[in-house]
N, C-alpha and C positions, 0 to 999 in steps of 0.2 A: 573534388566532390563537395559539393553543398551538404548542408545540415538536412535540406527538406531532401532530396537526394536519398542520403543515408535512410532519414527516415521511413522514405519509402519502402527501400531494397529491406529494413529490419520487420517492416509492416509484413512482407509480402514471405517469412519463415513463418516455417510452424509455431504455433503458440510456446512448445517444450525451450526452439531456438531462441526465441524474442528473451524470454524468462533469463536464459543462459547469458544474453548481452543485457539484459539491464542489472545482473547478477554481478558482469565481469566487466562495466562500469562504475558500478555501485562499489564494488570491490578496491577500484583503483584510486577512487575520488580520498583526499589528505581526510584523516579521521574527526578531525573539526568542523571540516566542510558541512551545513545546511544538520546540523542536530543541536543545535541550540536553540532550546523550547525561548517563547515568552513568557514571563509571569505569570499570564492567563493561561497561557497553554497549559502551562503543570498544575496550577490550579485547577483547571478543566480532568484533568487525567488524575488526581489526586480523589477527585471528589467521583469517577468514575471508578477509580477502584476500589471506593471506599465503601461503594454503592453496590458493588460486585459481591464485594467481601462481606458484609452486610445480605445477600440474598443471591446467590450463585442461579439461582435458578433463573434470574434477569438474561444472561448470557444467553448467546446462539452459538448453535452448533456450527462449524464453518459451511455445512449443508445449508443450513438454515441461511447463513450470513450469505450466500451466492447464490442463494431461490430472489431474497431480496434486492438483492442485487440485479438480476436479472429482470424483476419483476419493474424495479424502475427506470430501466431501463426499455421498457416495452417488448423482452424478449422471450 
């Protein structure tokens, strides 16, 4: 079976399913794999939570965060 294959057949469960496999690859992947920020990256994330921390009220509810999402989305 191919990769686009797989991807299809993962496409084609329920949203709850899809979640469940990117869960129990995510799970399986060696724990070094693909989380090592760049300098800017933490930089970026430092100065986000600094900003956070700094005025909570900045933040979106995760309602909020998937209206937005949705909404650039054209959905």
């Amino acid at each position: 079976m191919t990769i686009e294959q797989v991807l299809n057949y993962i496409s084609a469960l329920p949203p709850s399913d899809q979640l469940r496999v990117v869960q129990e690859i995510w799970d399986r992947l060696p724990k070094e794999v693909g989380t090592d920020l760049s300098s800017a990256q933490q930089a970026e994330l430092d100065c986000r939570w600094a900003d956070y921390k700094a005025d909570p009220s900045t933040a979106l509810t995760e309602d909020e965060f998937r209206e937005r999402i949705r909404n650039a989305r054209g959905r």
